[in-house]
PASEBA-1860 file (N, C-alpha, C; in nm, 3 decimals):
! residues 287
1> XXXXXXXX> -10.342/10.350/5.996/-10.430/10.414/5.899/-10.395/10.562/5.888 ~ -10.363/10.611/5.763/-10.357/10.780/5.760/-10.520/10.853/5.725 ~ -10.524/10.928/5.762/-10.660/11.050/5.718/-10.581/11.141/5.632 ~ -10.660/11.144/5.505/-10.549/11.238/5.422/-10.674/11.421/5.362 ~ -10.561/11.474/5.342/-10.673/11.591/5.266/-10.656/11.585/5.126 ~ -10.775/11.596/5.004/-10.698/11.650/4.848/-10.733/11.770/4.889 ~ -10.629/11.851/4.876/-10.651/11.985/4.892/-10.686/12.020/4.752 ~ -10.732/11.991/4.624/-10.758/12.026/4.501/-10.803/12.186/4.546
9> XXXXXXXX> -10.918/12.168/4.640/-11.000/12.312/4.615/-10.916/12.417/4.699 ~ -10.797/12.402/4.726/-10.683/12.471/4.768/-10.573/12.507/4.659 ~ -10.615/12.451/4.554/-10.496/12.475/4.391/-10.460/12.623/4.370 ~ -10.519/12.684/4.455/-10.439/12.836/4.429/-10.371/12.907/4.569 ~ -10.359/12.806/4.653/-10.251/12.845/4.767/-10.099/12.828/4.700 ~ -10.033/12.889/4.701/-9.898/12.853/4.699/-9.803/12.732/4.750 ~ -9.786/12.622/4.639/-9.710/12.526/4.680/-9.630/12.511/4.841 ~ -9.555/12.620/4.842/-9.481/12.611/4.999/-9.546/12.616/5.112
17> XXXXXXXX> -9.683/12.697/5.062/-9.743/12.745/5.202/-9.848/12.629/5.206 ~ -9.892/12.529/5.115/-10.003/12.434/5.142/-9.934/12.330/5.252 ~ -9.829/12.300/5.287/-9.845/12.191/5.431/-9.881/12.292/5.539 ~ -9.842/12.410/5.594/-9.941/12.487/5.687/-10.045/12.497/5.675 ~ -10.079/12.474/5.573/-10.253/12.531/5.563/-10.307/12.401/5.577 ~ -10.232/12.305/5.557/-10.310/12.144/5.581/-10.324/12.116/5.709 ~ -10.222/12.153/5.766/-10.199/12.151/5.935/-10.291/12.214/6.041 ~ -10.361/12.367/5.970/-10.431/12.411/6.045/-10.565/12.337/6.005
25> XXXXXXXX> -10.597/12.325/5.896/-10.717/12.260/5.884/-10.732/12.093/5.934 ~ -10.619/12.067/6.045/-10.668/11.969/6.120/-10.608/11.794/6.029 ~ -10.489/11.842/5.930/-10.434/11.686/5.881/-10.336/11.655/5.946 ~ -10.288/11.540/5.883/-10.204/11.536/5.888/-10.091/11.471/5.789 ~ -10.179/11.441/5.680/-10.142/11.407/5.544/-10.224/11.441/5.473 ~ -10.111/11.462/5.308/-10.192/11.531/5.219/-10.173/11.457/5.087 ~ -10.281/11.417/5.022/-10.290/11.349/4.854/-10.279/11.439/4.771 ~ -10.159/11.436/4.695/-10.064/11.575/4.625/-10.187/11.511/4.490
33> XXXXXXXX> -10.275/11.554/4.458/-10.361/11.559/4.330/-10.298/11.661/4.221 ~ -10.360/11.666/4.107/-10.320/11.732/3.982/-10.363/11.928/4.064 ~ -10.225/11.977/4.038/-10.250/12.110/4.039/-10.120/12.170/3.939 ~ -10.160/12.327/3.885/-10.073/12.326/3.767/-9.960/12.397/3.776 ~ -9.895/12.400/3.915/-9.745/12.436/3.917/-9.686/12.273/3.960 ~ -9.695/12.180/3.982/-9.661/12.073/4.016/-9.718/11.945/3.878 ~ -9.832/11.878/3.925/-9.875/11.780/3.787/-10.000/11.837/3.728 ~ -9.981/11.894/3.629/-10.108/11.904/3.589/-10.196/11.788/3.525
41> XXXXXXXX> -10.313/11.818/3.516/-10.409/11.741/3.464/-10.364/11.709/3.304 ~ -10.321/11.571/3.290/-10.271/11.522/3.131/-10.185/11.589/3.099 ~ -10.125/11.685/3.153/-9.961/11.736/3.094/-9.832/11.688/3.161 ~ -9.740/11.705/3.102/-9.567/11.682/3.203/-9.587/11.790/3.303 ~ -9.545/11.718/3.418/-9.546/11.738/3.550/-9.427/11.896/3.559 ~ -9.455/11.994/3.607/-9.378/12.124/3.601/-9.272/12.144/3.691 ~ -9.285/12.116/3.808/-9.223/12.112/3.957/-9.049/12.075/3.920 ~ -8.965/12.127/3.965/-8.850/12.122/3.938/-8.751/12.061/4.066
49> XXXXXXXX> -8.638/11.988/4.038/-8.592/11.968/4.167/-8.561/12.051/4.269 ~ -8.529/12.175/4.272/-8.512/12.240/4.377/-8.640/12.263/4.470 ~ -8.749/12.288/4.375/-8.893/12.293/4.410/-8.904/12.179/4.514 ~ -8.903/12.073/4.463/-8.905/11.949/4.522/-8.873/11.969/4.649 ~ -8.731/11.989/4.663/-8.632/12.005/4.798/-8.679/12.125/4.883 ~ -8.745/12.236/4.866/-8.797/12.319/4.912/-8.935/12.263/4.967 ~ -9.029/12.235/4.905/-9.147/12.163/4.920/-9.124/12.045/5.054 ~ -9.029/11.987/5.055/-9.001/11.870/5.161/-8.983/11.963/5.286
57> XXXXXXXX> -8.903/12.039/5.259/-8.861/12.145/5.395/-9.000/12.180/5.429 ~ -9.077/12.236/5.388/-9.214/12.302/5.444/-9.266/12.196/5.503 ~ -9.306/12.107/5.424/-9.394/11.949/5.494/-9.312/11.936/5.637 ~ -9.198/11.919/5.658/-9.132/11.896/5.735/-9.131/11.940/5.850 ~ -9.145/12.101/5.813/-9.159/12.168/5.890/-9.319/12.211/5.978 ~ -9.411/12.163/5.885/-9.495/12.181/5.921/-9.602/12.039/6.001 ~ -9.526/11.943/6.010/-9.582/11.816/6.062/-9.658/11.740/5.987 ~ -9.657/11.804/5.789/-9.742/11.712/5.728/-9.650/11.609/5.660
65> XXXXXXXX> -9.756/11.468/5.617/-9.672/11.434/5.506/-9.745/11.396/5.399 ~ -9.688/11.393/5.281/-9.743/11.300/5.178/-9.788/11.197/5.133 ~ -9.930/11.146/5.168/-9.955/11.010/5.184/-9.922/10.946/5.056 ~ -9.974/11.001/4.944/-9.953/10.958/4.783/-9.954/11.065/4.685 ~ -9.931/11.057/4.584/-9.960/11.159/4.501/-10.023/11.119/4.318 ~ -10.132/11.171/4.326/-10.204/11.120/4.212/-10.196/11.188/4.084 ~ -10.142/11.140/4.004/-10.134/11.210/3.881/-10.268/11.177/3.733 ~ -10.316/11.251/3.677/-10.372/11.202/3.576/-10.341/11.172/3.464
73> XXXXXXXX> -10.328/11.090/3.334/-10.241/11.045/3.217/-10.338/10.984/3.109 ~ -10.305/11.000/3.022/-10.366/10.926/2.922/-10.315/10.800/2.874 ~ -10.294/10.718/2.940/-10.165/10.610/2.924/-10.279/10.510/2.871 ~ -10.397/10.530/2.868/-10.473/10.397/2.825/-10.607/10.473/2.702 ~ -10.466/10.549/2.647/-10.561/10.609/2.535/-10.537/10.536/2.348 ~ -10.644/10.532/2.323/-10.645/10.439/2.186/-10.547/10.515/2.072 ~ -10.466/10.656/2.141/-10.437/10.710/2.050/-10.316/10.698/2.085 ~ -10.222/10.570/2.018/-10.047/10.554/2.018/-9.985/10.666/2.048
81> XXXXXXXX> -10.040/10.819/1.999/-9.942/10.918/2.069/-9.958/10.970/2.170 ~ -10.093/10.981/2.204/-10.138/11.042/2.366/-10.054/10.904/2.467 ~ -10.048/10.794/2.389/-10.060/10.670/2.517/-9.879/10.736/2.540 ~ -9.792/10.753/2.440/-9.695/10.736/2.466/-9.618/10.902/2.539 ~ -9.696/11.020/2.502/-9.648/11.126/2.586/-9.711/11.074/2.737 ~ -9.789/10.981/2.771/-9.866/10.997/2.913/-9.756/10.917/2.957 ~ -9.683/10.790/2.932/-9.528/10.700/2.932/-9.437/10.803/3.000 ~ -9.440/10.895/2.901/-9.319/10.969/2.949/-9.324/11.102/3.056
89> XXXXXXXX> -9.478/11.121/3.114/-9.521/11.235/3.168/-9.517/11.124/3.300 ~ -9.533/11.015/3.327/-9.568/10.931/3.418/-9.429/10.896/3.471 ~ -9.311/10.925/3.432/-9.146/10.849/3.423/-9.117/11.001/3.513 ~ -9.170/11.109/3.480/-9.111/11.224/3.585/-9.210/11.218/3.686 ~ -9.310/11.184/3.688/-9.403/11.161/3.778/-9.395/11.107/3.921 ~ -9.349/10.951/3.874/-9.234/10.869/3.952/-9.108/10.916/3.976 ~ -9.032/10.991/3.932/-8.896/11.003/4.013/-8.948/11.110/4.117 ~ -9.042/11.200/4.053/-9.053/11.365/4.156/-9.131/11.264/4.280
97> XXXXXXXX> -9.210/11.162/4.309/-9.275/11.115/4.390/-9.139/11.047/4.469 ~ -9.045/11.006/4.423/-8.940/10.932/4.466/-8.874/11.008/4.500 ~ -8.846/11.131/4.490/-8.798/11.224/4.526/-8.866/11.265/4.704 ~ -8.954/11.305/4.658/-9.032/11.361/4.769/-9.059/11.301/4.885 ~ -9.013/11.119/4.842/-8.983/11.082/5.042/-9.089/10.983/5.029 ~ -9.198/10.939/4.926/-9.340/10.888/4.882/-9.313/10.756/4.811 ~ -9.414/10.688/4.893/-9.381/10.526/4.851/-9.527/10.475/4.821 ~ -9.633/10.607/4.750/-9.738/10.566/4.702/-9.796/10.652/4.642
105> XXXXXXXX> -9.855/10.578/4.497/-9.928/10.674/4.396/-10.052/10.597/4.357 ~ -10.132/10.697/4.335/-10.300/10.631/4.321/-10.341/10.737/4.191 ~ -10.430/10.659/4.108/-10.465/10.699/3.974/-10.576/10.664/3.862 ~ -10.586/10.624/3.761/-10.712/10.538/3.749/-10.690/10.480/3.611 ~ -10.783/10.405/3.549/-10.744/10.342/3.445/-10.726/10.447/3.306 ~ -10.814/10.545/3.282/-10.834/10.619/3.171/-10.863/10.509/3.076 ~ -10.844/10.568/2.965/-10.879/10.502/2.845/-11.019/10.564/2.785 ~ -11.083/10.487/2.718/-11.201/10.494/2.647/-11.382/10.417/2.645
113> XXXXXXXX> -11.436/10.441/2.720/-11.532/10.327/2.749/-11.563/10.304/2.610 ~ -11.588/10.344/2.472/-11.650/10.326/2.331/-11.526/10.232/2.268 ~ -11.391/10.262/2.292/-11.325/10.125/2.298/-11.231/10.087/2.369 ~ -11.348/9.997/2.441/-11.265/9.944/2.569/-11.159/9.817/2.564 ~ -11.154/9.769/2.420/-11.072/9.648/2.415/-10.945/9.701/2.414 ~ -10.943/9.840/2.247/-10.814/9.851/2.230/-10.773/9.951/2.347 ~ -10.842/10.014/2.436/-10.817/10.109/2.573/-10.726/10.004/2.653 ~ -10.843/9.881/2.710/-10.741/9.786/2.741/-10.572/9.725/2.748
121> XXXXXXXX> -10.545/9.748/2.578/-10.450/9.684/2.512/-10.327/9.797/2.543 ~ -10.352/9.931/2.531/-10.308/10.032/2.557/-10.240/10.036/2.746 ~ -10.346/10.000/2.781/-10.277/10.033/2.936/-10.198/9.883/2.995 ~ -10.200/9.779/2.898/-10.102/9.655/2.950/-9.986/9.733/2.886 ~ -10.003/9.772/2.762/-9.849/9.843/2.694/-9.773/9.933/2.802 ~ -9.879/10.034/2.892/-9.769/10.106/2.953/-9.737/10.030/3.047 ~ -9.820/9.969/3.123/-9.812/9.931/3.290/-9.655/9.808/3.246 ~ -9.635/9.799/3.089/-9.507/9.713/3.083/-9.435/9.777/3.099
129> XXXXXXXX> -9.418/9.922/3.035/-9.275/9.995/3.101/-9.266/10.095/3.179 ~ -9.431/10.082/3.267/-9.390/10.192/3.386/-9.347/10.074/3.497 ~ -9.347/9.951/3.533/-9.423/9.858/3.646/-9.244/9.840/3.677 ~ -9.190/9.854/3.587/-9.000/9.819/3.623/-8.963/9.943/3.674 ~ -9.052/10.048/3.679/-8.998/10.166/3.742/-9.048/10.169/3.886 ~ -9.185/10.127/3.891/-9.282/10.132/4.005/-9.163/10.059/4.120 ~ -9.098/9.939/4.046/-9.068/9.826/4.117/-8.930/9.872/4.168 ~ -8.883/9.968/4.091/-8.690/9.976/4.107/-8.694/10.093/4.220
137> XXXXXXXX> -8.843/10.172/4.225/-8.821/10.290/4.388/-8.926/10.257/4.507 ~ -8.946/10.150/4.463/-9.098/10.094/4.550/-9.181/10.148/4.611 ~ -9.206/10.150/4.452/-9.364/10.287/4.507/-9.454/10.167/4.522 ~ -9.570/10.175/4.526/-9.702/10.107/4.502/-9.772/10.207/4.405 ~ -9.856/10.172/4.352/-9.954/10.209/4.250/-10.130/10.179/4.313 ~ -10.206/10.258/4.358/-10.355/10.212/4.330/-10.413/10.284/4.240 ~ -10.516/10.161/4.197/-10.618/10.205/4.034/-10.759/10.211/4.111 ~ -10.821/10.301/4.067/-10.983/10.293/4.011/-11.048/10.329/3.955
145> XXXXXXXX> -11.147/10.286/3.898/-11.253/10.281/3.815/-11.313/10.385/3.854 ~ -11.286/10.478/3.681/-11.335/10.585/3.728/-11.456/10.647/3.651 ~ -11.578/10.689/3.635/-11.672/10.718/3.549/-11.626/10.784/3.388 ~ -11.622/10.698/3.291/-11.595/10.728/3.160/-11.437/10.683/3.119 ~ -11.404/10.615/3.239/-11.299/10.512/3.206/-11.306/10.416/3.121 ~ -11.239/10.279/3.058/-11.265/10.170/2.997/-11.359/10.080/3.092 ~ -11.274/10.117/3.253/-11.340/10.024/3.343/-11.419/10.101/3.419 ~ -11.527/10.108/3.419/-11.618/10.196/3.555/-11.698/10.076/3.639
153> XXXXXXXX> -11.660/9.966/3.620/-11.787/9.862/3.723/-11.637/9.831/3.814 ~ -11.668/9.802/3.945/-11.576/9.783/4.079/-11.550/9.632/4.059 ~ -11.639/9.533/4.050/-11.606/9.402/4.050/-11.496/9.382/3.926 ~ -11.536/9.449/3.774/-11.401/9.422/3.690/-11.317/9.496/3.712 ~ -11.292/9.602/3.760/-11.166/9.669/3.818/-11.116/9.579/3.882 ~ -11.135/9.530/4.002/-11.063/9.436/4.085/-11.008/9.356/4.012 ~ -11.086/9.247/3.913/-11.082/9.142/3.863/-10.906/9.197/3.747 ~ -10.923/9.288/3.687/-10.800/9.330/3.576/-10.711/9.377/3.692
161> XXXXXXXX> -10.714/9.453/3.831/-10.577/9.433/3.922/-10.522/9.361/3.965 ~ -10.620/9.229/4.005/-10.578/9.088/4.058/-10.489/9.001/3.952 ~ -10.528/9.041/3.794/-10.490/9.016/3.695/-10.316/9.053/3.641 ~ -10.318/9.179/3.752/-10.156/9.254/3.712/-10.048/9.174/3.793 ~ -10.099/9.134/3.864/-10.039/8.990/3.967/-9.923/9.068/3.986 ~ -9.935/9.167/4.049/-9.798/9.237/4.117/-9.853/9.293/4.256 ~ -9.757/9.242/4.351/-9.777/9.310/4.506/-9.778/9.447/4.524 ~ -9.738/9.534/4.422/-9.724/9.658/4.461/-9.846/9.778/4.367
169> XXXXXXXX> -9.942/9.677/4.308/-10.040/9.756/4.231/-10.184/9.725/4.318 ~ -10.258/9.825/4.364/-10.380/9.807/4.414/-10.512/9.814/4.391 ~ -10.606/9.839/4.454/-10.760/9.889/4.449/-10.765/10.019/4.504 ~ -10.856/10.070/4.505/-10.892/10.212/4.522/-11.009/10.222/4.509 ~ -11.108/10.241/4.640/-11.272/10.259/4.603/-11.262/10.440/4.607 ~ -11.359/10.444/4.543/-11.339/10.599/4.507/-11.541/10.601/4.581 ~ -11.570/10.666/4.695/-11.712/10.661/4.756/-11.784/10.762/4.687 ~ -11.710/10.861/4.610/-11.871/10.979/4.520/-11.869/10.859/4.372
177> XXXXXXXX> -11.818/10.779/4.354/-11.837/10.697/4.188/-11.898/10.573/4.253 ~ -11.956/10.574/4.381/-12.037/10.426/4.429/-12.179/10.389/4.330 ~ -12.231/10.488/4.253/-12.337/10.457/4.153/-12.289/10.430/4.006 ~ -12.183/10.460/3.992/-12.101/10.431/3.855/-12.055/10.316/3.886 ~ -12.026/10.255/4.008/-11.901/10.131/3.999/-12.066/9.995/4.024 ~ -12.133/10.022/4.048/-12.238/9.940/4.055/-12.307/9.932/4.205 ~ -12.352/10.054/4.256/-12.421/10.055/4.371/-12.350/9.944/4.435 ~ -12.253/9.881/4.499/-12.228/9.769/4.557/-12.137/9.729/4.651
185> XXXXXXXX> -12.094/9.867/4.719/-11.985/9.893/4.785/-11.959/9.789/4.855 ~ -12.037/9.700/4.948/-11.977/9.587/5.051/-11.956/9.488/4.952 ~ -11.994/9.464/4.819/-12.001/9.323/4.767/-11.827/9.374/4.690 ~ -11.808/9.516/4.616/-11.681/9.491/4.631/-11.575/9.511/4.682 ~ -11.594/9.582/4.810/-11.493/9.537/4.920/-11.433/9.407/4.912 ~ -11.554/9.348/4.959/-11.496/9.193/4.984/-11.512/9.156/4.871 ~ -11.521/9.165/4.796/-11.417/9.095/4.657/-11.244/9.147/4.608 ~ -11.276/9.268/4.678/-11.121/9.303/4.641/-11.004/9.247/4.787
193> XXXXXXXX> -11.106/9.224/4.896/-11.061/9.189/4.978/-10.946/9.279/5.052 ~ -10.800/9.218/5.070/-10.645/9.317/5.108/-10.593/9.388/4.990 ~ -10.669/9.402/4.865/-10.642/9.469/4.752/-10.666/9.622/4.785 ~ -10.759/9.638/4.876/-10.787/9.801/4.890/-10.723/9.844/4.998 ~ -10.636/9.949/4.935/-10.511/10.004/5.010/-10.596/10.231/5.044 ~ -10.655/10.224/4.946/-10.671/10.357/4.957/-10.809/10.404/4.941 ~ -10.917/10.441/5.006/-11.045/10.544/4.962/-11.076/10.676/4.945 ~ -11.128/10.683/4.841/-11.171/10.837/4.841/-11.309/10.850/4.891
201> XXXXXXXX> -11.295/11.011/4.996/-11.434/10.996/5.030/-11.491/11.110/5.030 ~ -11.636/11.117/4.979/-11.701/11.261/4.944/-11.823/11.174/4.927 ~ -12.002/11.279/4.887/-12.101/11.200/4.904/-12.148/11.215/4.750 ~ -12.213/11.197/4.737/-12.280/11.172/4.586/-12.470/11.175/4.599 ~ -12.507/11.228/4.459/-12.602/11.145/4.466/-12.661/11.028/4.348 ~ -12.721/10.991/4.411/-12.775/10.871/4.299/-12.882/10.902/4.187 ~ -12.756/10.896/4.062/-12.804/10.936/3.928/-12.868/10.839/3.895 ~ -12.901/10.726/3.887/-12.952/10.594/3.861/-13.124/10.605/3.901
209> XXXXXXXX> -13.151/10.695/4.022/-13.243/10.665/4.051/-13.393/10.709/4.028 ~ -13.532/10.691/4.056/-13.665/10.680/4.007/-13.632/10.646/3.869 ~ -13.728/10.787/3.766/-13.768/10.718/3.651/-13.637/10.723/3.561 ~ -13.511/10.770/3.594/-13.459/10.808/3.501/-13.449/10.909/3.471 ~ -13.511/11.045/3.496/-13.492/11.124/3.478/-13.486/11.238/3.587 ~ -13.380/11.227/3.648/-13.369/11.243/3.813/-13.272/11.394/3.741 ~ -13.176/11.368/3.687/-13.092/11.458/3.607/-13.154/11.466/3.403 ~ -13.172/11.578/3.379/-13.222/11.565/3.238/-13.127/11.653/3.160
217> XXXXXXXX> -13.062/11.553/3.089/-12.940/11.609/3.009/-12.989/11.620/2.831 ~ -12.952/11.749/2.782/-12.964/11.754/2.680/-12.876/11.705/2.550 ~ -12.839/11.719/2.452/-12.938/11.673/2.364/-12.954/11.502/2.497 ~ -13.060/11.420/2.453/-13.122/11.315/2.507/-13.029/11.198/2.478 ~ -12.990/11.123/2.580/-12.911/11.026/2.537/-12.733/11.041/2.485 ~ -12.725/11.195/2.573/-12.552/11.235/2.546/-12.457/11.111/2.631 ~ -12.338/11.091/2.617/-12.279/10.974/2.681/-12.244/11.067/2.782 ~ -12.304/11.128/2.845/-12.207/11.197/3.010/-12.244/11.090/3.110
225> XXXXXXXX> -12.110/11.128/3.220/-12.138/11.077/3.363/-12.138/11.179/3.445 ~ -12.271/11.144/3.528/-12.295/11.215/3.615/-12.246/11.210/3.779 ~ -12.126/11.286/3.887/-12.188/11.295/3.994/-12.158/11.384/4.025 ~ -12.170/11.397/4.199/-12.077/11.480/4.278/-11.990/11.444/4.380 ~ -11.875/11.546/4.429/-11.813/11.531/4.568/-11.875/11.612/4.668 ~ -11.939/11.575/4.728/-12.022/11.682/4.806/-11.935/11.610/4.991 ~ -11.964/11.727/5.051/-11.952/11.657/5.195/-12.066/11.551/5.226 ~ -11.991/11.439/5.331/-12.039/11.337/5.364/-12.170/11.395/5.406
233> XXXXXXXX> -12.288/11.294/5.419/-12.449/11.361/5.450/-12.516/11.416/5.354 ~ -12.470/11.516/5.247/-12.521/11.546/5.129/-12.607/11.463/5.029 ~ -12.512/11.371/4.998/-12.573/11.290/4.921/-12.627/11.163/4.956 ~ -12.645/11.021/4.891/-12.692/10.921/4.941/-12.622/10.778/4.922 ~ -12.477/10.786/4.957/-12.387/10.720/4.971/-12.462/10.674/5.104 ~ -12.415/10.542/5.102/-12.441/10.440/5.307/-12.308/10.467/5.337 ~ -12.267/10.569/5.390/-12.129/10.542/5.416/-12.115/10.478/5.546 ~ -12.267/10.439/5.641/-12.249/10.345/5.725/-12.231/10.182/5.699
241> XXXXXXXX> -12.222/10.163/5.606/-12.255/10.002/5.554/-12.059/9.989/5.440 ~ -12.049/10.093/5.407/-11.900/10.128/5.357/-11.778/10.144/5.515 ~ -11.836/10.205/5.569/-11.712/10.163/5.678/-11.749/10.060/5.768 ~ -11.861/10.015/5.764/-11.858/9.862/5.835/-11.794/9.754/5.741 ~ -11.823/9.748/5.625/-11.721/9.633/5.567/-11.584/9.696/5.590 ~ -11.518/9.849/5.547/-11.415/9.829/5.516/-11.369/9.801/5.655 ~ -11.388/9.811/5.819/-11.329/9.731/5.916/-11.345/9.654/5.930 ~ -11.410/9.571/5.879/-11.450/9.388/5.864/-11.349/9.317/5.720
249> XXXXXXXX> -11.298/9.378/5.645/-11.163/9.391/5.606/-11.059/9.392/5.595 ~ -11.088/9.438/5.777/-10.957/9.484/5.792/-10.845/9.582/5.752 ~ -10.914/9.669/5.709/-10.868/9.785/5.606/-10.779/9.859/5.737 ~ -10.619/9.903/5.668/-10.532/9.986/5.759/-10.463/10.073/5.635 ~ -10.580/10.136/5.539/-10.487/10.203/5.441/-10.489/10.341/5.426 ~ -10.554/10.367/5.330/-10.553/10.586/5.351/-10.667/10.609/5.305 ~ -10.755/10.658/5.436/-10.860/10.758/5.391/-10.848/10.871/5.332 ~ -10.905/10.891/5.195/-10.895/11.046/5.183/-11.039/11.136/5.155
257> XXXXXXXX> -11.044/11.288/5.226/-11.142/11.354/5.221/-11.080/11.447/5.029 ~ -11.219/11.415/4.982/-11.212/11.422/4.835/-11.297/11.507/4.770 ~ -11.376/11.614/4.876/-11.509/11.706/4.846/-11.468/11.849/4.755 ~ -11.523/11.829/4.579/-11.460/11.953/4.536/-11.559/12.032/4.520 ~ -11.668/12.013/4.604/-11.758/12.072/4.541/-11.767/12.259/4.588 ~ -11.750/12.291/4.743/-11.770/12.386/4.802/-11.625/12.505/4.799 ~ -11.595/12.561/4.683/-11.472/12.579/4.724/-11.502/12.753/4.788 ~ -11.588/12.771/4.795/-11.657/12.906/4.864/-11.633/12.906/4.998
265> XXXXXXXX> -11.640/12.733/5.088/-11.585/12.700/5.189/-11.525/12.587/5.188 ~ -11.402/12.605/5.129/-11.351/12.507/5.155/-11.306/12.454/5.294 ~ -11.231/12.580/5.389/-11.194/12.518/5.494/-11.286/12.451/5.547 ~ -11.401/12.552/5.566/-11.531/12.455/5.628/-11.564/12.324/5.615 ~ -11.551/12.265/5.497/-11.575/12.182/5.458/-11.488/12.064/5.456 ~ -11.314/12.113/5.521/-11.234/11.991/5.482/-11.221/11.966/5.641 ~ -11.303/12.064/5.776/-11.288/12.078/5.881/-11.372/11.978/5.924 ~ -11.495/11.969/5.837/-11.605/11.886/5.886/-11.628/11.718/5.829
273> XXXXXXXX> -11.499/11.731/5.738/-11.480/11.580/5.724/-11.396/11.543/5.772 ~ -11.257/11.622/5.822/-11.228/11.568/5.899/-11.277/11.481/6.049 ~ -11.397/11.593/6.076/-11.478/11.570/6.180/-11.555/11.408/6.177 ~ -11.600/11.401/6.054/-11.696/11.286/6.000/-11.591/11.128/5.990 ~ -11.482/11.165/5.920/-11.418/11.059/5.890/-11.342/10.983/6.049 ~ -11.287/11.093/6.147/-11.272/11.095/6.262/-11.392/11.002/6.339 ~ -11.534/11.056/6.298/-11.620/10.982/6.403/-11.627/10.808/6.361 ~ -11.638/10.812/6.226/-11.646/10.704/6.157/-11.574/10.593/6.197
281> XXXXXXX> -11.443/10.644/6.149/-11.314/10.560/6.193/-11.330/10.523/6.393 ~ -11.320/10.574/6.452/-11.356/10.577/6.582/-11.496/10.456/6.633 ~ -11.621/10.493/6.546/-11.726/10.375/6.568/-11.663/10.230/6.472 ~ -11.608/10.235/6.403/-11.592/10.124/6.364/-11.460/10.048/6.342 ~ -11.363/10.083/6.420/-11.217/10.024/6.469/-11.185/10.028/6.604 ~ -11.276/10.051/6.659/-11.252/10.033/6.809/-11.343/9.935/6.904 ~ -11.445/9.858/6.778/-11.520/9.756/6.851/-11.446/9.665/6.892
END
């Protein structure tokens, strides 16, 4: 099992110097997320090969590694031209990950929840001509359902990965979107079963709950999704009932600490999940 950091709320350390700074804050792998000298968020990826080769030397040097690296894309957008620049932002995506020594990328469906058929139709189009690339450097791929995606419920996420009927595409529970995917974390564990290779973990709270008007968004009835990444305890995630299934699972994949909320403290904060995810893992893989 790896423990990973997103250093997101670290996006203004300097590329070379972020595997030291991962190191002191207690990792030992790091989930290369969207930052904008490397992938940005929906644009072509910036990072150049020498970059690359420099970047490996530091990790190297510094005892970290790269568990995965997540890029964001519009590849399951209803709009034929967004779908097809995200094709080709996703093709450098994959080699710089292939580059970098990385035999795993995690990401999510995108698309459109208002239309989710032709969103749908859109992301079989790419996953046809990214999945011969996935396959020719053997990366793996995990998806999830992400709030304002086509797919935000966990049971049909699973159900459309099981559907891609390829060994090297996964699940991905994402623990601050546990009220978006359907309050139901153990029911889809074990439905995704050895499908879940990777978690994200941060706390949330539950927008769903009393009358409805727990959060009051203006104008009334706007289509937003609501959460947060808060550190574990914050919010009202069971993350005791989430790591008892996922070791009843059998889960040996990559935790990652995913909290963007505090970046005032960040170290603090990526110190004390380490702390949390540490105790976690510890009560419930060593029974």
């Amino acid at each position: 099992m790896k423990i990973a950091l997103d250093p997101y709320m670290f996006r203004d350390v300097p590329l070379l110097e972020l595997p030291a700074l991962v190191a002191e804050l207690g990792y030992e792998w790091i989930e290369l997320s969207p930052r904008d000298d490397v992938n940005p968020f929906f644009l072509h990826p910036r990072i150049d090969d020498a970059t690359v080769r420099r970047f490996r030397r530091e990790l190297s040097a510094a005892g970290v590694g790269i568990s995965s690296v997540l890029p964001l894309y519009k590849w399951s957008s209803p709009d034929e031209d967004e779908r097809q620049a995200a094709v080709r932002y996703w093709k450098r995506a994959i080699q710089i990950t292939a580059d970098l020594g990385v035999n795993a990328m995690n990401s999510e469906f995108n698309g459109r929840p208002e239309k989710a058929d032709r969103s749908e139709g859109q992301f079989w189009r790419s996953l046809e001509e990214l999945l011969p690339l996935f396959e020719r450097e053997g990366i793996t791929l995990a998806l999830e359902p992400h709030p304002d995606d086509f797919i935000e419920d966990g049971h049909t996420a699973v159900d459309l990965i099981r559907g891609i009927n390829s060994p090297l595409v996964s699940f991905l529970y994402c623990a601050p979107h546990t009220f978006h995917q359907g309050d139901d974390a153990p029911g889809i564990l074990r439905h995704a079963g050895g499908l879940t290779t990777a978690v994200h973990l941060a706390d949330t709270f539950d927008h769903t709950a009393s009358s409805g008007l727990r959060y009051i968004v203006n104008p009334p009835g706007s289509a937003v999704r609501i959460h947060q990444h808060l550190d574990i305890g914050q919010g009202e995630v069971d993350f005791d009932e989430l790591f008892r299934e996922l070791a009843a699972n059998g889960f040996d994949g990559t935790l990652v600490s995913s909290v963007f909320a505090w970046e005032e403290r960040a170290k603090e904060s990526a110190r004390f999940m380490r702390e949390q995810i540490d105790a976690y893992v510890k009560k419930n893989w060593s029974r």
